[in-house]
C-alpha positions in Angstrom: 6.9 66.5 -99.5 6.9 63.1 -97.5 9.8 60.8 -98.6 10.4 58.7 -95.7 8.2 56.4 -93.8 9.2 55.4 -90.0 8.4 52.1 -88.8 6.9 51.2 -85.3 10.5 50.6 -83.9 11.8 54.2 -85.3 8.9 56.0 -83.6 8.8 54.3 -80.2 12.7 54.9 -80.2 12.6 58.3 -80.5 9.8 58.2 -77.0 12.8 56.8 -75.1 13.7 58.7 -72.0 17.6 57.8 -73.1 17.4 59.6 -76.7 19.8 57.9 -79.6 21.1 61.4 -81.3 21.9 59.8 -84.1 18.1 59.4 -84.2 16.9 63.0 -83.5 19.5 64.7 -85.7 18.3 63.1 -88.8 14.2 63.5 -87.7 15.0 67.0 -86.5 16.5 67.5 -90.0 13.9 65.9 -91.8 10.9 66.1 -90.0 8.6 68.0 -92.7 9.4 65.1 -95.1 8.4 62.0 -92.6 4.8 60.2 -92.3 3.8 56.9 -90.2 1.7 54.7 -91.7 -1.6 54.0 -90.2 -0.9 50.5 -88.8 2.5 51.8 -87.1 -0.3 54.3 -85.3 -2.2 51.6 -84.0 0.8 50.1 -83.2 1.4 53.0 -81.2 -1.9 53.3 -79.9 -2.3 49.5 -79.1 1.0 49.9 -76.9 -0.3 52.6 -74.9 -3.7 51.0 -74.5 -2.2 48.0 -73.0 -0.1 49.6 -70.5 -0.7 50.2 -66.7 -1.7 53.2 -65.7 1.7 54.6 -64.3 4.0 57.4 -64.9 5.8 55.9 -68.0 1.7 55.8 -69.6 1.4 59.4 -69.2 4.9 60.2 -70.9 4.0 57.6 -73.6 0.6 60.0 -74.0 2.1 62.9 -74.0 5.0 61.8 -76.9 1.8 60.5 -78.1 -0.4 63.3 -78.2 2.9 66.3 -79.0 4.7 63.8 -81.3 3.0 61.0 -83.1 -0.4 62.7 -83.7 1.5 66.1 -85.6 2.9 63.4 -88.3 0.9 62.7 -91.4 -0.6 59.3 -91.4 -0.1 57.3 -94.7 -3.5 54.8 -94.8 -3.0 50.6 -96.0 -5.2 51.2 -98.4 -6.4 49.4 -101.8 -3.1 49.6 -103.7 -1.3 48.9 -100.5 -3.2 46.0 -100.2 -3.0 45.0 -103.8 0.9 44.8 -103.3 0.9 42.9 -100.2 -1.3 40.1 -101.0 1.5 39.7 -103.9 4.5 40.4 -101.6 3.1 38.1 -99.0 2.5 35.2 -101.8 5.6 35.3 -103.2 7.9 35.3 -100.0 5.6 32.6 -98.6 6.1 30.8 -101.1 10.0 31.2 -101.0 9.6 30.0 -97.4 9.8 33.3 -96.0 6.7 34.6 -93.5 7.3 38.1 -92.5 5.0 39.6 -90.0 1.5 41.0 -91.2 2.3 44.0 -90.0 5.3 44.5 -91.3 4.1 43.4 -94.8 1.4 46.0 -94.2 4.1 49.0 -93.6 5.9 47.7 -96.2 3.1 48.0 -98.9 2.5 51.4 -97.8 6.0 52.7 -98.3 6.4 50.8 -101.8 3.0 52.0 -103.2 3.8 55.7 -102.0 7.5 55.0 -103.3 8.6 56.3 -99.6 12.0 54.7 -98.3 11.1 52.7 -95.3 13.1 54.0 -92.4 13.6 51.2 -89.5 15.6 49.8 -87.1 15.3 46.3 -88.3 16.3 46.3 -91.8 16.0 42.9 -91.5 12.4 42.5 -90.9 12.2 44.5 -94.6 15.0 43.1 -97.1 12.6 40.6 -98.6 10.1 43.0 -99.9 11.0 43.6 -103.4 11.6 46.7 -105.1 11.4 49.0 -100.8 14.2 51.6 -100.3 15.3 50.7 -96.5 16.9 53.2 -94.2 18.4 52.5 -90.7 18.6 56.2 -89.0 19.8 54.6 -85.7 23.3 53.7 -86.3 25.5 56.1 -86.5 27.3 56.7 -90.0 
């Protein structure tokens, strides 16, 4: 049963050639419970796209193609939506502009009621009522 979202930044760490263990003990131990969203796989996807053909491409396709593409993917979808436009209002409004993007994972977490998992808790602690985890640091 999913309960955790990754972020962009959670994902494309764990495609590093210098692994964070910290990291890949917790997704190794919770791997049948994790999803991306759909914008952090175009994210992904865009990232790849962009690159130069070169040996670092064709590890990112392989993590790609073995890693990314086996996790669920979470769609933005109507509610998601719904909760951004609202999120987005209100923290613009309290001078605060968060990226669209991130807005856009956000909602999906907080609609599905998944805890955002991410290496920038920062990006995230304005979004009302979104659980935020950090598996990068050690405990």
């Amino acid at each position: 049963m999913i309960q955790y979202l990754l972020d962009t930044n959670v994902v494309s760490e764990l495609s590093k050639p210098r692994l964070n263990v910290t990291l890949m003990l917790v997704f190794g131990t919770k791997r049948d419970d994790i999803a991306i969203s759909s914008i952090t796989l175009h994210e992904l996807r865009f990232g790849i796209e962009r690159a130069a053909y070169s040996a670092k491409r064709d590890l990112l396709e392989e993590f790609f193609r073995d890693t990314v593409l086996l996790l669920p993917v979470v769609p933005y979808d109507d509610k998601a939506a719904l909760w951004h436009a609202a999120e987005r209002a209100r923290l613009v409004g309290a001078g605060k502009t968060p990226s669209f993007a991130d807005g856009q994972i956000a909602a999906v977490a907080a609609v599905n009621q998944f805890t955002l998992v991410t290496a920038n808790v920062a990006d995230f602690t304005h979004f009302s009522g979104l659980e935020i985890e950090d598996w990068t640091k050690r405990k």
